[in-house]
N, CA, C and O of each residue as an XYZ file, in Angstrom:
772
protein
N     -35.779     20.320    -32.116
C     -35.852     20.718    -30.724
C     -35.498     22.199    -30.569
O     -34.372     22.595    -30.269
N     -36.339     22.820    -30.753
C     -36.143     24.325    -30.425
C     -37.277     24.973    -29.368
O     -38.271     24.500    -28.817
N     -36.584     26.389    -29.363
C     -37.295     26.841    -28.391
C     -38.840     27.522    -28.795
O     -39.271     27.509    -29.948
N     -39.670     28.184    -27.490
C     -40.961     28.601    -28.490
C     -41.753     27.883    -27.314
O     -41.274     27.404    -26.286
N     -43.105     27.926    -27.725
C     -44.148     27.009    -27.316
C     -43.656     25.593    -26.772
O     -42.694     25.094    -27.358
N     -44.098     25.055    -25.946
C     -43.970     23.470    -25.552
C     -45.174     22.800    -25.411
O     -45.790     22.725    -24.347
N     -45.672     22.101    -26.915
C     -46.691     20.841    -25.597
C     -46.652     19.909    -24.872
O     -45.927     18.915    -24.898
N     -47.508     20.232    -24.138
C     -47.460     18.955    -22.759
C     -48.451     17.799    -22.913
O     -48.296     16.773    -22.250
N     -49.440     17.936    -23.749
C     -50.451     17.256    -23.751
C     -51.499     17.258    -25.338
O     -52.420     18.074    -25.330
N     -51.355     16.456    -26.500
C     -52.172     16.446    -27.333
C     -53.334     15.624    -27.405
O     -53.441     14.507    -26.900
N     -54.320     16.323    -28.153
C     -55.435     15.606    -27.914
C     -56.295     15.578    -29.279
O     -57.140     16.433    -29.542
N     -56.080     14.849    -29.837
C     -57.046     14.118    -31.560
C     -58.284     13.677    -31.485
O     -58.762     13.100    -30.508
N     -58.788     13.904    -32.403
C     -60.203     13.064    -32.359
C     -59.729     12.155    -32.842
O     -58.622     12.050    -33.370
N     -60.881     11.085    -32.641
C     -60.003      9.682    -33.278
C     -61.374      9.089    -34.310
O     -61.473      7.890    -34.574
N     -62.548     10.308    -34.912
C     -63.347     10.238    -35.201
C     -64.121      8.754    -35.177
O     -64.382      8.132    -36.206
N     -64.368      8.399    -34.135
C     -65.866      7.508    -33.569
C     -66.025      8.712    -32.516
O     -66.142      9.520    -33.438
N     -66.082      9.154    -31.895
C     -66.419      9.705    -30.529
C     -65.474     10.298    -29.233
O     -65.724     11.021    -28.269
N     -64.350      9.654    -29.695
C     -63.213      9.698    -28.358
C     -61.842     10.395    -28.855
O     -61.745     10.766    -30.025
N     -60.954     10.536    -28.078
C     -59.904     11.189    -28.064
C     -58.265     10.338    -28.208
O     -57.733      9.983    -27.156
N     -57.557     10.062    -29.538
C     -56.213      9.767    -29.155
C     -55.329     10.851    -28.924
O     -55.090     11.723    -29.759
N     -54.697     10.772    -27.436
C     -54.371     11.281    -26.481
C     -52.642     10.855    -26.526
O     -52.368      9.655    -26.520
N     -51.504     11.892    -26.572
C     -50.270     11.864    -26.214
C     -49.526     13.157    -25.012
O     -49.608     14.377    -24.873
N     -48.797     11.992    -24.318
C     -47.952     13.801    -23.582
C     -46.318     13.510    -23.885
O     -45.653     12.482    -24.013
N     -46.052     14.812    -23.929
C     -44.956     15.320    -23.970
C     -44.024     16.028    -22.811
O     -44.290     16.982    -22.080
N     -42.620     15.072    -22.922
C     -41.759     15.185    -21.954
C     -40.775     15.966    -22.230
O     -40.218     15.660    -23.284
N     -40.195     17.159    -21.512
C     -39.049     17.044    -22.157
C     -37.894     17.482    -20.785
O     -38.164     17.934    -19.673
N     -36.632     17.155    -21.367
C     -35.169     16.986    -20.354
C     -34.154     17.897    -20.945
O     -33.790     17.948    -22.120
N     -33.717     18.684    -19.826
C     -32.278     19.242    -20.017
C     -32.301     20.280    -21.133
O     -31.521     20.083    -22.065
N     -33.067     21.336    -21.169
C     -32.691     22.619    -21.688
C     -31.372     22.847    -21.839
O     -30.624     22.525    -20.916
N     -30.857     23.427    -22.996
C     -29.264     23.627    -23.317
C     -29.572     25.141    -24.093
O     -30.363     25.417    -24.994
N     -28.798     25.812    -23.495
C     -28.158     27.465    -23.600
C     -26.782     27.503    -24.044
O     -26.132     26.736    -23.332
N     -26.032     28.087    -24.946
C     -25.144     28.421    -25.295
C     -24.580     29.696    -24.589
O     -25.173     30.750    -24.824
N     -23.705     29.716    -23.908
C     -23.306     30.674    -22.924
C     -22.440     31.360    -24.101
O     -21.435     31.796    -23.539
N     -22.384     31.603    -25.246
C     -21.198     32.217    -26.036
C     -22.177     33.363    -27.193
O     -21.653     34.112    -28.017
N     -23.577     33.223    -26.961
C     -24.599     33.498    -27.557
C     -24.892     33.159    -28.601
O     -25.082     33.961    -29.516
N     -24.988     32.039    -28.709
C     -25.741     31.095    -29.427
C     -27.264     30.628    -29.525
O     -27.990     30.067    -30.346
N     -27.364     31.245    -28.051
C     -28.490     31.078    -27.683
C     -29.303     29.754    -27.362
O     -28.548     28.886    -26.924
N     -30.595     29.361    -27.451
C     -31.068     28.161    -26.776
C     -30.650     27.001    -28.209
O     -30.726     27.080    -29.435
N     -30.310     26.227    -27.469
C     -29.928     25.299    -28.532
C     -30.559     23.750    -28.374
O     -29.937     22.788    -28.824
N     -32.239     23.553    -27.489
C     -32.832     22.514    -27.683
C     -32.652     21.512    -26.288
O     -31.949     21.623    -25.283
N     -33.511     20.622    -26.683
C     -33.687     19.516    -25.281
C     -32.349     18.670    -25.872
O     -31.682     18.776    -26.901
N     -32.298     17.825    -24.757
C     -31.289     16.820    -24.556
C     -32.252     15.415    -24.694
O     -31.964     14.354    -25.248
N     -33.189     15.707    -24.160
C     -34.483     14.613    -24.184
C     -35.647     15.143    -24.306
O     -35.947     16.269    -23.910
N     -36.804     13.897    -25.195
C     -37.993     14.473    -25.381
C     -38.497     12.562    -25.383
O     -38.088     11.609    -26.046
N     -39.456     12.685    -24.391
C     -40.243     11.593    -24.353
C     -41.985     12.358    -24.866
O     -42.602     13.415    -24.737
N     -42.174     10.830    -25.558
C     -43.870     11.195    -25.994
C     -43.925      9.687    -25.890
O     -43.367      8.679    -26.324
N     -45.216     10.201    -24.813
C     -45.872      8.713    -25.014
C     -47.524      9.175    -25.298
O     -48.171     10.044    -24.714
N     -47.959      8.232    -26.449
C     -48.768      7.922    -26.639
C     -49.797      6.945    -25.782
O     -49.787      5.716    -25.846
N     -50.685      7.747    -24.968
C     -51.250      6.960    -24.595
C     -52.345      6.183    -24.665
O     -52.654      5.384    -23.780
N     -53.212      6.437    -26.074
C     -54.056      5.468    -26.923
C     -53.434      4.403    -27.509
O     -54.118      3.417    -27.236
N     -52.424      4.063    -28.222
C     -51.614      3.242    -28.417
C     -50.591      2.484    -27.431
O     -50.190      1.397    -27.848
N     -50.116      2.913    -26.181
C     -49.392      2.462    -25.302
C     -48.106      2.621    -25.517
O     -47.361      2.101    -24.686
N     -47.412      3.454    -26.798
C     -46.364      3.354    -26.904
C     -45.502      4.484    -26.131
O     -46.150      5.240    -25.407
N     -44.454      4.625    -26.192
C     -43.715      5.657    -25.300
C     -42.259      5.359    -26.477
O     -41.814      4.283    -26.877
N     -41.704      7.083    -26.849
C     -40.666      6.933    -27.534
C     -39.761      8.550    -26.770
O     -40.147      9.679    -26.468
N     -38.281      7.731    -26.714
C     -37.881      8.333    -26.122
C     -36.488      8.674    -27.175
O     -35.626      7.817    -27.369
N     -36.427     10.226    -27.880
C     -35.422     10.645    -28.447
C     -34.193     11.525    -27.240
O     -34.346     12.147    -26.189
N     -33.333     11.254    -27.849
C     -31.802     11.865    -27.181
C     -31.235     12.396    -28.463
O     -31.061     11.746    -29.494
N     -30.891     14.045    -28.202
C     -29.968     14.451    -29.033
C     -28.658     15.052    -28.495
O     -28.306     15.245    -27.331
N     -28.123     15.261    -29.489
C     -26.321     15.969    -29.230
C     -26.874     16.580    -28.137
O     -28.037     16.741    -27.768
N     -25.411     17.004    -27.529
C     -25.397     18.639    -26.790
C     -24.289     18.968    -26.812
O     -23.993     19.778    -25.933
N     -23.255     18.574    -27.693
C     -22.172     18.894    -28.174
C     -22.136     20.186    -29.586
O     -22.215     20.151    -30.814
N     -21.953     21.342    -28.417
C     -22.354     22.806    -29.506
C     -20.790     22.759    -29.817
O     -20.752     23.582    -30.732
N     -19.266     22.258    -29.619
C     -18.597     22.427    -30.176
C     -18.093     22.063    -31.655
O     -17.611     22.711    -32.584
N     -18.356     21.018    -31.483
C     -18.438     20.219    -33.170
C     -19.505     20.557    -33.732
O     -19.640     20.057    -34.849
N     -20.561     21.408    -33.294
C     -21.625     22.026    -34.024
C     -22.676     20.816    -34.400
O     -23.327     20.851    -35.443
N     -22.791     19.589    -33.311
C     -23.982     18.560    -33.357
C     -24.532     18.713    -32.421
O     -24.969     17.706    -31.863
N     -24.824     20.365    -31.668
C     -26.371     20.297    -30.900
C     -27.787     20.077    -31.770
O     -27.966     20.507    -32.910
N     -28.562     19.462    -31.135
C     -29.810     18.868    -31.523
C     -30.238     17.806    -32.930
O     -31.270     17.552    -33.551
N     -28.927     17.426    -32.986
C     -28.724     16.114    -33.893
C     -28.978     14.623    -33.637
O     -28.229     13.962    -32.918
N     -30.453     13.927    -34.472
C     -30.649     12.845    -33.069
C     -29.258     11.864    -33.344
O     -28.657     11.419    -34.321
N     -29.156     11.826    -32.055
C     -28.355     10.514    -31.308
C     -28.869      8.807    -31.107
O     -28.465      7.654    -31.259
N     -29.968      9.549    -30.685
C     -30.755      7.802    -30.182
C     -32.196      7.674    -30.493
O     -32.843      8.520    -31.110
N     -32.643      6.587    -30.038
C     -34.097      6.791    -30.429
C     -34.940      5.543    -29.710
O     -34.901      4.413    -30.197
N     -35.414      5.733    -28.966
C     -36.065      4.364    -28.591
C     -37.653      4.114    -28.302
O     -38.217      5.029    -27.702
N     -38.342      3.110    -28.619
C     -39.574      3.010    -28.610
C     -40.283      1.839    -28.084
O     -40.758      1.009    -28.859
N     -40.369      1.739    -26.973
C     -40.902      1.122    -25.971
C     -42.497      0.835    -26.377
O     -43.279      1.609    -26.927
N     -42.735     -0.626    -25.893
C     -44.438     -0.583    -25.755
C     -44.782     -0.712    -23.903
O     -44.233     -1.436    -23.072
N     -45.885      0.290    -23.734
C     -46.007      0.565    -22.458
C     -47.246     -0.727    -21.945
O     -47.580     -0.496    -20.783
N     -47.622     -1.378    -22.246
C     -49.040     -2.065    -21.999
C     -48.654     -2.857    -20.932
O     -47.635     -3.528    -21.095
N     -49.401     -2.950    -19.588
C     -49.395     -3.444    -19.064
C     -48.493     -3.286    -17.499
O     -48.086     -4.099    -16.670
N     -48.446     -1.653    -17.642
C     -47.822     -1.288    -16.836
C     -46.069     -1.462    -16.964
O     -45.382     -0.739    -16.242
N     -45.411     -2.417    -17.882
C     -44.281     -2.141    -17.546
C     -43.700     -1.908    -19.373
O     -44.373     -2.217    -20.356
N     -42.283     -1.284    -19.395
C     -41.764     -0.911    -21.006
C     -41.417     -1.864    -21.503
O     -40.574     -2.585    -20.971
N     -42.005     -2.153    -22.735
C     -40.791     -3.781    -23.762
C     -40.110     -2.967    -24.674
O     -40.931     -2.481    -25.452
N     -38.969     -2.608    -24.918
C     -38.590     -2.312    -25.790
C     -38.802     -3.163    -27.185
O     -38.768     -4.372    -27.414
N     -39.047     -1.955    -28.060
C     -39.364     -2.525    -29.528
C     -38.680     -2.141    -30.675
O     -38.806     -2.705    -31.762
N     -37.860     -1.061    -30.419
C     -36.896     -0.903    -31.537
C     -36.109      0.562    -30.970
O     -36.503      1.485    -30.258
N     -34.615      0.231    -31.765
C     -33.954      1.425    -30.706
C     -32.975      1.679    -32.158
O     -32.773      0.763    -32.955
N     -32.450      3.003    -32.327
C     -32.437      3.352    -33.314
C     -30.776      4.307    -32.973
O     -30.913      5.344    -32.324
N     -29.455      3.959    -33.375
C     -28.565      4.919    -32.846
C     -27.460      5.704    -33.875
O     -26.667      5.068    -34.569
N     -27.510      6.686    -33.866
C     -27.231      7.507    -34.792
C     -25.072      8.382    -34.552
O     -24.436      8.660    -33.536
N     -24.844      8.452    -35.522
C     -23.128      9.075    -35.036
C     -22.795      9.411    -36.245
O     -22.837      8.911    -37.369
N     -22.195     11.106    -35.381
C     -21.936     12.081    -36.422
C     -21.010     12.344    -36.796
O     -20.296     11.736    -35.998
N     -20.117     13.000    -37.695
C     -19.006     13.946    -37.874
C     -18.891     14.970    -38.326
O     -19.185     15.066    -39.518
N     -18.513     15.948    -37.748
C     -18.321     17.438    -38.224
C     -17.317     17.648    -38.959
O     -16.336     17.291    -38.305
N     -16.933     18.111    -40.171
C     -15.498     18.702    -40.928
C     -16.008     19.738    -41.540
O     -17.127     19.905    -42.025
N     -14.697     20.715    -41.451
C     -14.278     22.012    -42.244
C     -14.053     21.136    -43.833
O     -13.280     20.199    -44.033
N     -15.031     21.816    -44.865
C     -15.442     22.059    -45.574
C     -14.395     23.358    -46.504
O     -14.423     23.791    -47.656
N     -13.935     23.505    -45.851
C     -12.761     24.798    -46.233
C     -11.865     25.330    -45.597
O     -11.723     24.630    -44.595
N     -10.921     26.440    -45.561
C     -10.239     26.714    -44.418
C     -11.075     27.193    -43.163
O     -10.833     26.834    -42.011
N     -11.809     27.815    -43.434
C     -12.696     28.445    -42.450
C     -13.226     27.611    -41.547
O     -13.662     26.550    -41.994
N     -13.327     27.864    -40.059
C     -14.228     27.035    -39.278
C     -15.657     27.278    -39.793
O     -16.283     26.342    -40.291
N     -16.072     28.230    -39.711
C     -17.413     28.652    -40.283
C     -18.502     27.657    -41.596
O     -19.719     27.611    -41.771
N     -17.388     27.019    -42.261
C     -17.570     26.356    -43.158
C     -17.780     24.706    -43.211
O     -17.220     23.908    -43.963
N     -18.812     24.437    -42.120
C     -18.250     23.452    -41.809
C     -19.921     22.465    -41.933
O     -21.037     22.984    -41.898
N     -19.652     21.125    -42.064
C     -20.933     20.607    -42.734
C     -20.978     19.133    -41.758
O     -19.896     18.556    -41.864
N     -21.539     18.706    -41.231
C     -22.211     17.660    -40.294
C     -22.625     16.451    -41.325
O     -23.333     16.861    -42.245
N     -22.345     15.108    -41.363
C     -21.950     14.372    -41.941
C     -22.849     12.855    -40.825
O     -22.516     12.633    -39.661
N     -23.601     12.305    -41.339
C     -24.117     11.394    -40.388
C     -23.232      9.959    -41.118
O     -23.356      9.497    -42.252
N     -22.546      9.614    -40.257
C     -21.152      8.718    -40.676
C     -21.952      6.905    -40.405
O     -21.477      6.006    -41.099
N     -22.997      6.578    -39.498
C     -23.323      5.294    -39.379
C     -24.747      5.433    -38.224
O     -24.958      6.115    -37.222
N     -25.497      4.441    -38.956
C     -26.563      4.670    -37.991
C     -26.979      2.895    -37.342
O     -26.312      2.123    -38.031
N     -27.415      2.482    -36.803
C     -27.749      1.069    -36.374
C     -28.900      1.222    -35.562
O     -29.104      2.135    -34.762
N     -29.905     -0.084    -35.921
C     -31.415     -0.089    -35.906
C     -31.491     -1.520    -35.561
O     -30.772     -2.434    -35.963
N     -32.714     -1.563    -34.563
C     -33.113     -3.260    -33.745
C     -34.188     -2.687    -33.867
O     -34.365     -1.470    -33.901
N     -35.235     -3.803    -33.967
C     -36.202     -4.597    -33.705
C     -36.545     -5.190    -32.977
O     -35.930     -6.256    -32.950
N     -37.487     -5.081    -32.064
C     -37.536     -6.334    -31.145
C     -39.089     -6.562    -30.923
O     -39.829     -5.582    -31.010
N     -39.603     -7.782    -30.648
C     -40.292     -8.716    -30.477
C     -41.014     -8.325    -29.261
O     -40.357     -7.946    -28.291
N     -43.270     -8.415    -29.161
C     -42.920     -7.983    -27.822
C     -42.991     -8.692    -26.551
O     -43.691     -8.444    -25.569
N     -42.084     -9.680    -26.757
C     -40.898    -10.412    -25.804
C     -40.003    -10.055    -25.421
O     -39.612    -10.487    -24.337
N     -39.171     -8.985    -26.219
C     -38.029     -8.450    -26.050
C     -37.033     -9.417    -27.057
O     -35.859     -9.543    -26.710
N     -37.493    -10.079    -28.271
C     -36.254    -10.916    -28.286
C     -36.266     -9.927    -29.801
O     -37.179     -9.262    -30.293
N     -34.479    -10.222    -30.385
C     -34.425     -9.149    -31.490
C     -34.502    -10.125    -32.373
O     -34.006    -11.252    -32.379
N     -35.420     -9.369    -33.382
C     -36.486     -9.534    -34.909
C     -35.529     -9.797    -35.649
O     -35.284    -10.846    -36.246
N     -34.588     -8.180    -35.599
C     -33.630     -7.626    -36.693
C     -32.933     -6.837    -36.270
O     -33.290     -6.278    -35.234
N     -31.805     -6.508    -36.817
C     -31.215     -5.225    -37.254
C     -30.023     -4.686    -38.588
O     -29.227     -5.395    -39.204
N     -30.222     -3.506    -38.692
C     -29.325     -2.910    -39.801
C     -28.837     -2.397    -39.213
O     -29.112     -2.170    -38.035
N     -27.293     -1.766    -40.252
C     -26.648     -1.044    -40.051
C     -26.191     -0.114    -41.281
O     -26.122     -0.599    -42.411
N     -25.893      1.176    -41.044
C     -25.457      1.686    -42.465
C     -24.492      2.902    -41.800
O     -24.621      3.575    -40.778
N     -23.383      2.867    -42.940
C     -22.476      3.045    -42.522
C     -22.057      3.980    -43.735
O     -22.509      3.554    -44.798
N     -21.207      5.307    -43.868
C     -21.110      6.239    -44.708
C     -19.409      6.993    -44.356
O     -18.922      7.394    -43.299
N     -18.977      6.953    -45.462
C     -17.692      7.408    -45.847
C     -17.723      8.614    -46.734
O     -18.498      8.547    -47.688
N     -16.996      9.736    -46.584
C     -17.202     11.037    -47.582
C     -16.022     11.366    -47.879
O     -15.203     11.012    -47.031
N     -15.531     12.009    -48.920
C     -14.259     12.963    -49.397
C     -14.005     13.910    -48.381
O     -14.654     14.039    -47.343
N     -12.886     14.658    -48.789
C     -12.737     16.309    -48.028
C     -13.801     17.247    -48.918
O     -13.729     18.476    -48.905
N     -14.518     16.714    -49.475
C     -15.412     18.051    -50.045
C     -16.696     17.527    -49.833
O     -17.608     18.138    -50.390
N     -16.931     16.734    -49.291
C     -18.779     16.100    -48.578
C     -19.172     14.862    -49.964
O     -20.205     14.201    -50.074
N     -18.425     14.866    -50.530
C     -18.876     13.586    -51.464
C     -19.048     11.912    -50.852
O     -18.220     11.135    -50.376
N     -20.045     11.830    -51.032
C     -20.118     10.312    -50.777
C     -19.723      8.762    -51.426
O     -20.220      8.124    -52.354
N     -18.660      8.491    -50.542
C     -17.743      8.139    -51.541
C     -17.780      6.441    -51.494
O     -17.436      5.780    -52.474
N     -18.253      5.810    -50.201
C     -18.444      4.452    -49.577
C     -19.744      4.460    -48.974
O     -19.946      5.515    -48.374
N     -20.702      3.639    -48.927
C     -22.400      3.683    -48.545
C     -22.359      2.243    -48.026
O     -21.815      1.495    -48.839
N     -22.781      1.632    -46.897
C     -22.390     -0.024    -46.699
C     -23.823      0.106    -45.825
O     -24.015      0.745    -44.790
N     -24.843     -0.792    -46.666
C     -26.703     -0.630    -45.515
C     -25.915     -2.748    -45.610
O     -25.426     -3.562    -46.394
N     -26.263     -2.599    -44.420
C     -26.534     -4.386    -43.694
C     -27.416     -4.175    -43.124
O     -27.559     -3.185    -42.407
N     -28.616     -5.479    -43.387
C     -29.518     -5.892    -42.645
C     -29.219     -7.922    -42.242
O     -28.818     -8.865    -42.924
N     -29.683     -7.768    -40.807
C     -29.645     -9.052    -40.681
C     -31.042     -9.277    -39.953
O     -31.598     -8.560    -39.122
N     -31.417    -10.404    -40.474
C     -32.733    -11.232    -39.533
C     -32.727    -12.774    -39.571
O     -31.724    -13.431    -39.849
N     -33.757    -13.220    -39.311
C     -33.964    -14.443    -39.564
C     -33.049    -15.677    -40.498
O     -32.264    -16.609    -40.325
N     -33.725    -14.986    -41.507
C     -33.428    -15.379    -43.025
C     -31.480    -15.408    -43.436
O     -30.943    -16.173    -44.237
N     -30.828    -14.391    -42.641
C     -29.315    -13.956    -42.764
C     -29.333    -12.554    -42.697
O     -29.930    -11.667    -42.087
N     -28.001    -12.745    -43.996
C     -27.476    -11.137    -43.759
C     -27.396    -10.810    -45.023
O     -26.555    -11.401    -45.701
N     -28.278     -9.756    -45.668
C     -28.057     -8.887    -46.820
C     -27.300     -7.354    -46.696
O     -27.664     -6.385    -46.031
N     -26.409     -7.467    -47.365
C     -25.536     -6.470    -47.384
C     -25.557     -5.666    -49.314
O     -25.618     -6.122    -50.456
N     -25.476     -4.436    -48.738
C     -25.399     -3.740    -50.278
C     -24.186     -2.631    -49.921
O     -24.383     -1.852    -48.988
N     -23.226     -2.586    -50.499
C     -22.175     -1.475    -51.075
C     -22.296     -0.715    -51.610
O     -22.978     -1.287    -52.460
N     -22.219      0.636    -52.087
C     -22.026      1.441    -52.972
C     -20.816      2.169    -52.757
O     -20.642      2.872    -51.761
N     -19.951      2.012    -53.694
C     -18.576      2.962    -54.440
C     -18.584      3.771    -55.054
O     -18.956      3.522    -56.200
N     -18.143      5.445    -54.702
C     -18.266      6.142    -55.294
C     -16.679      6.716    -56.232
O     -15.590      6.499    -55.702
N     -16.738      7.274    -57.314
C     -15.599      8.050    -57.659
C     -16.091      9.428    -58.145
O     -17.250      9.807    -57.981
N     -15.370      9.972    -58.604
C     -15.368     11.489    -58.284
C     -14.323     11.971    -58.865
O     -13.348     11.790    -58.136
N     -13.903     12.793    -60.363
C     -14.030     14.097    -60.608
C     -12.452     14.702    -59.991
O     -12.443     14.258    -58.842
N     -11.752     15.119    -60.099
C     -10.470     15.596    -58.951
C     -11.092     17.138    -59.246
O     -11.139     17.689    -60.345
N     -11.618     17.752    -57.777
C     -11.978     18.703    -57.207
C     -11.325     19.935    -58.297
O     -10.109     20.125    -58.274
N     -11.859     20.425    -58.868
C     -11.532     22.313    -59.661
C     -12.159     22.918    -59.387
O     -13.006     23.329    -60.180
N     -12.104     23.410    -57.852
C     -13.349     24.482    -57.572
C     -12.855     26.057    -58.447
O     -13.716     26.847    -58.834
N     -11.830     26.225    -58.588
C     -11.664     27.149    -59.945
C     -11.739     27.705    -61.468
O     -11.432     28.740    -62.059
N     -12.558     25.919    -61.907
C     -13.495     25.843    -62.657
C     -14.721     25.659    -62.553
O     -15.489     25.725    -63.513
N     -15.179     25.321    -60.985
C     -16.539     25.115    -60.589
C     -17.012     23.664    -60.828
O     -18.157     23.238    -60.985
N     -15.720     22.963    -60.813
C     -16.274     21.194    -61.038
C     -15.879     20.861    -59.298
O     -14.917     21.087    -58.563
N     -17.111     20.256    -59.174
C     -17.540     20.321    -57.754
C     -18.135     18.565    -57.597
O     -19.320     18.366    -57.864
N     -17.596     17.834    -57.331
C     -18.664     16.404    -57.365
C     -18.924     16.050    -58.006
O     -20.140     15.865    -57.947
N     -18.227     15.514    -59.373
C     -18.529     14.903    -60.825
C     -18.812     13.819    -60.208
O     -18.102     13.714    -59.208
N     -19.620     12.844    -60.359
C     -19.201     11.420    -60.336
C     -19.014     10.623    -61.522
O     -19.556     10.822    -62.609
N     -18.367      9.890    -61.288
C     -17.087      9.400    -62.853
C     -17.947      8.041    -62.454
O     -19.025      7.819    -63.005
N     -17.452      7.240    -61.561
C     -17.980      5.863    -61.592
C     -18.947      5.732    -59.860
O     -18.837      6.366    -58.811
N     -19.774      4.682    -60.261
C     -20.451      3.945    -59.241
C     -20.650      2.701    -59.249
O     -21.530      2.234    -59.972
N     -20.015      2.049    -58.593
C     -20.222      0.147    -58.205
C     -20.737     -0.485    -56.903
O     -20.394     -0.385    -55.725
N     -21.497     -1.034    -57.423
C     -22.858     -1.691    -55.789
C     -22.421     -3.183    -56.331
O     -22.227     -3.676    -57.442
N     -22.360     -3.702    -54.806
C     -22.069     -5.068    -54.622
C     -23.292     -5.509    -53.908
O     -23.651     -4.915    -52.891
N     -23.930     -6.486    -54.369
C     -25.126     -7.209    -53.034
C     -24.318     -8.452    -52.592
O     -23.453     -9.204    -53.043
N     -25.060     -8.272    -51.461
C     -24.214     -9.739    -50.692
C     -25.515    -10.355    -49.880
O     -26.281     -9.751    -49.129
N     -25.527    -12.005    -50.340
C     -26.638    -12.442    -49.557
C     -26.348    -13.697    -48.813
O     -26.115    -14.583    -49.636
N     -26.251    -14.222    -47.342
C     -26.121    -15.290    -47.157
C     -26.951    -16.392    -47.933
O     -28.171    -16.544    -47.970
N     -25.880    -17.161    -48.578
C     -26.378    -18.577    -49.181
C     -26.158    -18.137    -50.503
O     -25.916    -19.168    -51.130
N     -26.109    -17.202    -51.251
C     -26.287    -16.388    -52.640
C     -24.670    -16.112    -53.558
O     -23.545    -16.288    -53.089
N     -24.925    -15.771    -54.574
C     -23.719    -15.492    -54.826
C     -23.538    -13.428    -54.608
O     -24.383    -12.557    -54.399
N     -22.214    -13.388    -54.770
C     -22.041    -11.751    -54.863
C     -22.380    -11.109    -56.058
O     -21.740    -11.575    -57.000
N     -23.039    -10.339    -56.324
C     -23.325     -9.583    -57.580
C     -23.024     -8.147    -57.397
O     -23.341     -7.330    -56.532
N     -22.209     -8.081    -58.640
C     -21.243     -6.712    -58.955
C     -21.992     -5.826    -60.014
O     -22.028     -6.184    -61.191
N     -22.506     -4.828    -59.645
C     -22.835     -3.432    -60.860
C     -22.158     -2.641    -61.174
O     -21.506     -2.177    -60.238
N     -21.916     -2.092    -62.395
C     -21.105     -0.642    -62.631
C     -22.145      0.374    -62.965
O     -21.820      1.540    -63.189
């Protein structure tokens, strides 16, 4: 989401003869009064209107923790028939850390995201979740993806280890060990090294 050009209206051939056709929405211009300058929409709807779909992204506008224009949300509606079914919505959460003493130094970290499905009834299909743990130096140190549907709930782990930090030798993120657990309703647990 930056600044520049905006379209309002695309237009494809859809090679037989005709045109797939989308427009573009967008919400809440954000300026950094400290000169930072433009720092992106808050919202951007596109709906497709050869397909009927309509998707509506939301990002940060939090320029202090330094997660302007980081998506937040995500949702994707089917438009047919005059009214929206939601069909899958997508939500995202961040964390910012200093990376060093310096504020300047500082690295954005997407800590858990969670995802639905839905039916177009509206009833939910599915969803995951994944979920992320890091060191003080951006290493990824815990990874947890769950999906559930129908069928249950599959879950996968990953454990990380790591090296004790010598940035004065330039050992930066060794990884020493990694262990993934699957987990399946009805199943047994299975352990990797």
């Amino acid at each position: 989401p930056s600044a520049g050009l905006l379209v309002s209206e695309l237009k494809q051939s859809d090679s037989m003869g005709g045109f797939n056709s989308s427009r573009y929405i967008y919400e809440n211009a954000l300026m950094h009064l400290m000169g930072m300058g433009f720092l992106g929409f808050e919202k951007w709807e596109i709906l497709d209107q050869t397909k009927q779909i309509k998707t509506i992204n939301t990002y940060s506008t939090d320029s202090e923790n330094l997660f302007s224009s980081l998506p937040v949300d995500t949702k994707i509606y089917s438009t047919k028939n005059g009214t929206d079914k939601l069909l899958s919505h997508v939500s995202s959460r961040w964390e910012s850390r200093s990376i060093s003493n310096l504020r300047m130094h500082r690295a954005n970290f997407l800590t858990s995201m969670t995802a639905e499905k839905y039916d177009q009834n509206g009833i939910l299909i599915s969803s995951s979740e994944n979920s992320q743990e890091f060191d003080n130096f951006g290493n990824l140190t815990t990874s947890r993806l769950s999906n559930k549907d129908a069928f249950g709930t599959e879950t996968v782990t990953t454990n990380n280890k790591y090296d004790q930090e010598q940035p004065e030798d330039w050992i930066l993120g060794r990884l020493t060990s990694t262990e993934v657990v699957f987990e399946k309703t009805g199943k047994n647990t299975i352990k990797k090294h």
